[in-house]
N, C-alpha and C positions, 0 to 999 in steps of 0.2 A: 427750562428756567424753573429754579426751587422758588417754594410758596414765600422765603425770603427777598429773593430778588422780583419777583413779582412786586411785592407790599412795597421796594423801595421804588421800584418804576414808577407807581401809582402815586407816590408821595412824591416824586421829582414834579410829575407833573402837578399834585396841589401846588406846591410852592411856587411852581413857576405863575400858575393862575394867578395865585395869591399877590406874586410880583408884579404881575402884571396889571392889576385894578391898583395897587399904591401899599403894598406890605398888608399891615396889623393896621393903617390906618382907612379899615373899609366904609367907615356910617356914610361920611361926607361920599364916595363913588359908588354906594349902595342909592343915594341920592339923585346923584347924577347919570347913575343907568334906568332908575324908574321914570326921570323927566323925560329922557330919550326914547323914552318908548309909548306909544300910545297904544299898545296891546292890553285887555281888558280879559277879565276873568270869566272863561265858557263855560264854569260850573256854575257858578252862585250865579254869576247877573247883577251883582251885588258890589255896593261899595262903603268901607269901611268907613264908621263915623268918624269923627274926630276924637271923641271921646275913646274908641278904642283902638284909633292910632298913636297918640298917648301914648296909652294904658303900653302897648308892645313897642314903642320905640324910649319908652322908659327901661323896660324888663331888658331891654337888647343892647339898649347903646348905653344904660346907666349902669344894672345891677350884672349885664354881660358881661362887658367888658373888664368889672373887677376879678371874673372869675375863670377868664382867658388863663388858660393851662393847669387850673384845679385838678387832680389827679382822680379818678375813678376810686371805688370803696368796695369793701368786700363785705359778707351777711357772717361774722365771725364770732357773735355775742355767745357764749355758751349759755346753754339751754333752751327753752321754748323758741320755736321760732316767730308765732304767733303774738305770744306775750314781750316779747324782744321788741319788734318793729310796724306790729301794726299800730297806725295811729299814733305813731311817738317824734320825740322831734329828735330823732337818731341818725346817723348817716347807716349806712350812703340811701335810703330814701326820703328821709325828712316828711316825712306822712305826717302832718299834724294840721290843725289849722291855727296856728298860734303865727300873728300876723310879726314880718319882720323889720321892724321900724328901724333899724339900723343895721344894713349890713356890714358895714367893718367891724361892729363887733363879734359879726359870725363867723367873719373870717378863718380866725383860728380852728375854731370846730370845722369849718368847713375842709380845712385844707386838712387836718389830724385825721376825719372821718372818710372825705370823698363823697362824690355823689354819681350813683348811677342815672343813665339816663333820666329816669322816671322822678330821681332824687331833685336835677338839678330843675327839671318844669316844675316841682312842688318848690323849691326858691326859690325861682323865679316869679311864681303867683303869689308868693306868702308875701312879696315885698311889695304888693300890688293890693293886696288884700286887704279890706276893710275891718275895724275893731269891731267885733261881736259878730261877727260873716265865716261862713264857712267856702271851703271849694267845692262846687259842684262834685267831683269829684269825690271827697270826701265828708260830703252829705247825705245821712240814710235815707232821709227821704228822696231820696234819686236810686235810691235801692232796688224797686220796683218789688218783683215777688221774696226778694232777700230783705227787706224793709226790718219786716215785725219775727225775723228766724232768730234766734240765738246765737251770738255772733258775728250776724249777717251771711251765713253764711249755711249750704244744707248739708255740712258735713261728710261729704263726698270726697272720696279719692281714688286717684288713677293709678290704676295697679301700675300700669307702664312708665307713670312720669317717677323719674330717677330725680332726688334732690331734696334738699332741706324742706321743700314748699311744694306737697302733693295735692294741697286742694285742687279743684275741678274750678274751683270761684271763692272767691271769699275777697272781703271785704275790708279797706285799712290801711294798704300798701301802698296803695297810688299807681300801680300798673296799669299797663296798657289794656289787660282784661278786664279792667274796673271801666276803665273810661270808653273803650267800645262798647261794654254792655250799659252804661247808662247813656250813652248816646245812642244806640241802637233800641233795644230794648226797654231801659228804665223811665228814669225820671226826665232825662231829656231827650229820648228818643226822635228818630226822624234827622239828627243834624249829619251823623257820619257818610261823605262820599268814597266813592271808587279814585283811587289815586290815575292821573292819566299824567303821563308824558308829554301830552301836549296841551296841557293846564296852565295857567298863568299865574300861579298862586300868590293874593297878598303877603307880604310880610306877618309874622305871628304864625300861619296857618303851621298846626304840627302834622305831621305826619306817622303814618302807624304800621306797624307790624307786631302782633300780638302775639302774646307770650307764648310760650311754645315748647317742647322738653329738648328743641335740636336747637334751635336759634335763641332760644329766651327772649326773643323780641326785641322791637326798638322803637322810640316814638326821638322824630326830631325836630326843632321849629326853623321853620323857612325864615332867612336870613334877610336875603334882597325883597324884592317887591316886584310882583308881576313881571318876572323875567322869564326868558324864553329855559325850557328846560336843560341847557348846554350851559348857560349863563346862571344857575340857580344855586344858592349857597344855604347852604345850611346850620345852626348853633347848636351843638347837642354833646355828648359825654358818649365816645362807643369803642370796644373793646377794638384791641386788635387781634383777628388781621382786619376788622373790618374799616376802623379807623385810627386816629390819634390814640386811645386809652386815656384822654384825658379831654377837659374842655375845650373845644374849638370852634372853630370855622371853617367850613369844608364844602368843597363841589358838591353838589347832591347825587351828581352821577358817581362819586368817589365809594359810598356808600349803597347805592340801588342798584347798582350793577356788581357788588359784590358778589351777587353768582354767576352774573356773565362775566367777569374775569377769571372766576375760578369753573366755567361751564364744564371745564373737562380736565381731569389730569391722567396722565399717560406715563407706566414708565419707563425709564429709558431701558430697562434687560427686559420689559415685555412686549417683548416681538411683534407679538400676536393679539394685542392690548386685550386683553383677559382680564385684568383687573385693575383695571381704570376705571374713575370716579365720574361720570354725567350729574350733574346739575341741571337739567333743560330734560322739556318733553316734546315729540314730536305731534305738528299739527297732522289737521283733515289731507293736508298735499306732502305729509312727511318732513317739512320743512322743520328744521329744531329751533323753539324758541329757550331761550334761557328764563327761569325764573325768577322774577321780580323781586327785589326786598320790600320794600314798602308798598302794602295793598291798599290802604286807605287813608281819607286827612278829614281835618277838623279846621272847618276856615275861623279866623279870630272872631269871628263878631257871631258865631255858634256858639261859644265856649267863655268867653270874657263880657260878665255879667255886669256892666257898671254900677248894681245894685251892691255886688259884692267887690269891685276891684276899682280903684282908682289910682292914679298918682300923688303921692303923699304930697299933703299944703308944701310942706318942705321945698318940695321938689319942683313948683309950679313957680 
């Protein structure tokens, strides 16, 4: 089976999932799977204020849902890459902190420009974001030792990373390596956990895979609410093959098992499979696990600072 008819397999079954909870109409059966269930979250121990359940079922069922099938963007500004998109209110990451009091008027930029993953979490907060408030995220002082450097950043590059963007770290884009180093390391260190399988994550919680010169990363936000890992849906923008190429809704397994689908290929005139692709490593008893996509997450009430983000009066 080609790496085409695999990606349609895989999308037979979202839709069928998807048919199966009630279409495109999921808030109201996202609803009605959380009450159904009285399983509780074994990482945090924790439970979401009201305030910042809100704050994510504003971002998800209000400013989401306009943007159900927005198309992914490309970094194609000629010249600087730096002076292009850091910090700017550009597609496709929308790095700024300029708060978005109306999104239908952004619509059109939105759809002309795209947003990459990392883009469409930064519209998603900015429409959440308070006037004169920054995002964590995109706040120096969460910079830690890149605080007080000269463009946040120490001027380092990776001989080996191949691409537009060879910094080591820098600061302004809104990536995934911004937001694990100031949750791990910086300014708000102590909040990032280990992603488990058999986690029950609130709604809002994103999830992470950090940038990388073979994957580029991915950060997604958990859809449902404390559902069992089989049951878990995800809101994110990811390329294919791994997903839609555009805004959606999706299994979480459809995306974290991206390499367990693809663990191995094999081809058909090699006999003697000589050059075939593994994805998985073998444990202490030899047994092959497949490699995870998503290593880590950020539960909402780490991340969503009611100092900085509310639901617009509008909207209340």
């Amino acid at each position: 089976m080609n790496h085409k008819l695999k990606y349609i397999k895989y999308k037979k079954k979202y839709l069928d999932l998807k048919n199966s909870i009630g279409g495109m109409n999921l808030v109201a059966n996202v609803k009605k799977l959380s009450s159904n269930s009285s399983l509780s979250d074994p990482i945090s121990g924790s439970v979401n204020t009201d305030q910042v359940q809100d704050i994510v079922n504003y971002m998800l069922d209000d400013c989401g849902q306009k943007l159900m099938g927005y198309p992914r963007g490309d970094y194609n500004l000629p010249g600087d890459f730096i002076n292009n998109y850091m910090f700017k209110d550009v597609g496709p990451s929308w790095a700024c902190n300029k708060p978005i009091s109306n999104l239908e008027e952004k619509l059109g930029d939105l759809l002309g420009q795209g947003m990459v993953c990392i883009g469409l979490i930064s519209i998603l907060l900015r429409c959440v974001l308070r006037d004169g408030k920054k995002m964590p995220s995109l706040d120096p002082n969460n910079y830690g030792e890149y605080t007080d450097l000269s463009g946040f950043s120490k001027d380092l590059t990776d001989p080996n990373w191949k691409g537009d963007n060879k910094y080591s770290l820098v600061f302004g884009l809104n990536d995934t390596r911004e937001w694990l180093y100031i949750y791990t390391y910086g300014g708000k260190s102590g909040k990032i956990k280990q992603f488990s399988k058999s986690a029950f994550y609130p709604r809002g919680t994103l999830l992470f895979r950090c940038l990388d010169p073979y994957t580029y990363g991915h950060v997604a936000m958990v859809y449902t609410d404390k559902a069992k890992y089989e049951d878990t849906t995800v809101f994110h923008t990811i390329a294919f093959p791994v997903g839609e190429n555009k805004v959606a809704i999706e299994p979480l397994s459809y995306s974290h098992e991206y390499f367990s689908r693809w663990k191995s290929w094999k081809f058909d005139w090699d006999k003697d499979d000589k050059y075939g692709t593994k994805f998985y490593s073998k444990d202490d008893e030899k047994k092959c696990e497949p490699m995870a996509y998503y290593t880590h997450v950020l539960l909402p009430e780490d991340y969503i600072d009611t100092e900085c983000f509310a639901v617009p009066k509008s909207k209340i």
